[in-house]
Every structure is written in structure tokens, then in C-alpha cells.
C-alpha positions as CSV (number, residue, x, y, z in Angstrom):
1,X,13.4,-7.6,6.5
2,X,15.3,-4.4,6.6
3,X,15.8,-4.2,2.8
4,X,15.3,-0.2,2.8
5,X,16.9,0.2,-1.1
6,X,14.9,-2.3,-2.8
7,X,11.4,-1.3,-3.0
8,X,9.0,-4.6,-3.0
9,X,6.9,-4.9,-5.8
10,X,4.2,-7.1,-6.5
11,X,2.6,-8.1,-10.4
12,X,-1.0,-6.6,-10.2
13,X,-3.8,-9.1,-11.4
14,X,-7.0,-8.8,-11.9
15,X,-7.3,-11.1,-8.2
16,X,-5.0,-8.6,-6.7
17,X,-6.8,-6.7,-3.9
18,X,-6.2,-3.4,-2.3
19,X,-7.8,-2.1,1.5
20,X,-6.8,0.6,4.0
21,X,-7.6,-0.2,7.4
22,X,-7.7,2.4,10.6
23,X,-5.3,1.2,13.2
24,X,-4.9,2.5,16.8
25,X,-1.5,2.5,18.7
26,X,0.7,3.8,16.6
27,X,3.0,6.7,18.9
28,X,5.2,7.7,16.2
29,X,6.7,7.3,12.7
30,X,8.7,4.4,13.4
31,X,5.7,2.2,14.8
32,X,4.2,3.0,10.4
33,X,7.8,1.9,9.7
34,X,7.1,-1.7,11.7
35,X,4.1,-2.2,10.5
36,X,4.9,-2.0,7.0
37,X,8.5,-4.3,7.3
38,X,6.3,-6.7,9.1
39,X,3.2,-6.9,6.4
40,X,5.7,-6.8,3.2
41,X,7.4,-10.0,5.0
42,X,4.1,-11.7,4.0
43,X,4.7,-12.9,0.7
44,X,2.4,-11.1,-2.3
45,X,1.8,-7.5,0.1
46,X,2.8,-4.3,-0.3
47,X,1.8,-1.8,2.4
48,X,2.1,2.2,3.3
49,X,1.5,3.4,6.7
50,X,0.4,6.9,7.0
51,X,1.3,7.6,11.1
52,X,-0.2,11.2,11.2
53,X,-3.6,9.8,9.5
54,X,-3.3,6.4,11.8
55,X,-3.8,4.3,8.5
56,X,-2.3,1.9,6.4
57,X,-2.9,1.2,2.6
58,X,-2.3,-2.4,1.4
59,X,-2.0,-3.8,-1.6
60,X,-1.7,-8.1,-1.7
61,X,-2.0,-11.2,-4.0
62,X,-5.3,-13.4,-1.8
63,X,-3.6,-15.8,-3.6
64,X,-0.7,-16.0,-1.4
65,X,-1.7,-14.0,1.5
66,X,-5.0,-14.3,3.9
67,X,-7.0,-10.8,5.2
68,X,-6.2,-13.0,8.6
69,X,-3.0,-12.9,8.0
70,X,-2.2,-9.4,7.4
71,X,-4.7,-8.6,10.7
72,X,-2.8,-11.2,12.8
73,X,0.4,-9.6,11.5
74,X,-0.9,-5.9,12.4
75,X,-2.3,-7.2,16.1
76,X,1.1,-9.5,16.9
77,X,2.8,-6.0,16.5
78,X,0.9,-4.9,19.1
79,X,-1.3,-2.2,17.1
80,X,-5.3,-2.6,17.0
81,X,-7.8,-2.8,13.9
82,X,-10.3,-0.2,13.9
């Protein structure tokens, strides 16, 4: 987790899948900072959360991680799916 020097990076396949989802309950830049620690735990996820637009982009491997899981991740942070 808090591995703020080495940027994650994922191989892109042709499987590899990208979404941005609308959240709600994000109060400030450090809630976009959570989020994305949390989801690039997951293993095969890279994410970028935008707090002024209320959005994150995410970029992840279905073959390692679930949709469900990056939405449980999101809503066990406390932050809602739009």
C-alpha cells in the first residue's frame, strides 16, 4: 500500500478492460487518494481518481480482478457508485 515512488503498471492485453465510474462521497483530494491505494491493492488494476470531476478511471486485467470486486472495494471505503 503506500508505495507512492513506484508507479503500478499493468501489461495491456487485448482482455484488459478499461471503465470510469461516477462516485459520490468523496470531500476532498485525499478521499481520490484512498480510493485509488485501495483499488491498485487488487491485483491486475490501475486506477485515477479525479476528486473535482467525482470520477475514477480504471484500468484492470478480468482475468485477475472481478467488476465486483473493484465496486465492493469502492463501497467498503465508504464512497457510492453512481
Amino acid at each position: 500500500m503506500f508505495n507512492f515512488f513506484k508507479p503500478k503498471t499493468i501489461s495491456i492485453t487485448p482482455n484488459t478492460e478499461s471503465i470510469t465510474l461516477q462516485l459520490s462521497g468523496l470531500h476532498c483530494s485525499s478521499c481520490a487518494v484512498n480510493i485509488d491505494l485501495a483499488l491498485e491493492d487488487l491485483p491486475g488494476v490501475i486506477a485515477k481518481t479525479n476528486y473535482a470531476k467525482s470520477e475514477t478511471k480504471i484500468t484492470f486485467d478480468p482475468s485477475q480482478t472481478s467488476l465486483d470486486a473493484i465496486h465492493f472495494t469502492i463501497r467498503d471505503l465508504g464512497y457510492n457508485i453512481i
